[in-house]
C-alpha positions in Angstrom: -5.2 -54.3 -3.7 -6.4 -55.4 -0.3 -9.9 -57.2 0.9 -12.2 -55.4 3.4 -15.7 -56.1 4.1 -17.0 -53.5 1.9 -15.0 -54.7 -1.0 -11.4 -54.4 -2.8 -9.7 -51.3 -1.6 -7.1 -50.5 -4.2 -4.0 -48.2 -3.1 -2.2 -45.4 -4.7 1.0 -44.3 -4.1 1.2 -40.6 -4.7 4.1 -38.5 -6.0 5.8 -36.0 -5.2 4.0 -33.3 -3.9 4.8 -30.0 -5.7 5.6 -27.0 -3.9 3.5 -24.0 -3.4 5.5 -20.8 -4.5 6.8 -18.8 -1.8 4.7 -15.4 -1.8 6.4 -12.4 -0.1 4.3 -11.2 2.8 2.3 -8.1 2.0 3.4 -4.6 3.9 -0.9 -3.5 3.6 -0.4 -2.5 7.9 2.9 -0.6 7.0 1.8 1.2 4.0 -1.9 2.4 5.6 0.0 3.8 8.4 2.5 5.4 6.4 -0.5 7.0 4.7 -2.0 8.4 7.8 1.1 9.8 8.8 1.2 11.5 5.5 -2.3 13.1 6.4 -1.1 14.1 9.9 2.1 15.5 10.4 4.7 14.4 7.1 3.8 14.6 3.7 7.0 12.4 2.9 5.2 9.5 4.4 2.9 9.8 2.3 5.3 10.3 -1.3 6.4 6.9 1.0 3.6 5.6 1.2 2.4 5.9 -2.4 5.7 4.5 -4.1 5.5 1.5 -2.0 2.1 1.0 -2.7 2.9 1.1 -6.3 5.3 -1.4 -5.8 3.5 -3.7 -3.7 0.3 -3.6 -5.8 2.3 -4.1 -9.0 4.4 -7.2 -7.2 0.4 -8.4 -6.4 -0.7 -8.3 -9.8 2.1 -10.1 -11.0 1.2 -12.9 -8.1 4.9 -12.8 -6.5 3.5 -10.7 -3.0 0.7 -12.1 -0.8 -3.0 -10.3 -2.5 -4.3 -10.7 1.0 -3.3 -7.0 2.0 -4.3 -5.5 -1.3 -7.1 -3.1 0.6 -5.1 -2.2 3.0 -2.0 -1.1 0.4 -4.8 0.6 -1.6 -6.2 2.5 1.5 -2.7 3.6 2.3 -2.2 4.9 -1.2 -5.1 6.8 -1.1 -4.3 8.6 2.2 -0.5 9.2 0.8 -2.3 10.8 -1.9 -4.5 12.5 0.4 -1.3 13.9 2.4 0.3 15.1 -0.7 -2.3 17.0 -2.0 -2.8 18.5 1.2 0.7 19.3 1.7 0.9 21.5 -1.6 -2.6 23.0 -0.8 -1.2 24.5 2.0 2.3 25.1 0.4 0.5 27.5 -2.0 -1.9 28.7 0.5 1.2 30.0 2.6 2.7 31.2 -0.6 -0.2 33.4 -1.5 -0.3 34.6 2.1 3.2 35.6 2.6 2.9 37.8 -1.3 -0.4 39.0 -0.3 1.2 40.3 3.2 4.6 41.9 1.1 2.3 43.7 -1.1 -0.1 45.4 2.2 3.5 46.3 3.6 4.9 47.7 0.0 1.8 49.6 0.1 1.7 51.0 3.5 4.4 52.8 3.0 
């Protein structure tokens, strides 16, 4: 204890300081973009994109990844999914098509 004008100032002597867990940096930016791409021009970014999501989401939950990206990751989910169900739309789309153009021909002849 030390003597000041205002009084008896009393010290404490702290210990040690404990460390904050290391969280692993969030990949929000990398999987949003992977999900656009997925909407664009490659479905496999987006079966990328939604795995790593998964992943990332589940490391969040379980407090090991950085929670700050969390909108982002679920955005780019959403688009992967978005790109995949596009994708097979127009798979089966194209699949119709092509039937529907072998039966005019069968019949045209």
């Amino acid at each position: 204890m030390t003597d000041s004008p205002q009084g008896p100032i009393e010290t404490v002597e702290a210990g040690p300081v404990p460390q904050q867990q290391q969280l692993t940096p969030h990949r929000g930016t990398l999987v949003l973009v992977l999900g656009i791409l997925g909407i664009v021009c490659c479905f496999i970014c987006g079966i990328v994109a939604w795995v790593f999501a998964n992943t990332d989401l589940r490391e969040m939950d379980a407090g090991r990844m950085d929670p700050e990206g969390r909108g982002l990751t679920q955005a780019g989910k959403i688009c992967g999914i978005i790109g995949i169900v596009l994708a097979v739309l127009m798979i089966v789309i194209n699949l119709l098509m092509m039937m529907l153009a072998a039966g005019a021909g069968a019949m045209a002849r």
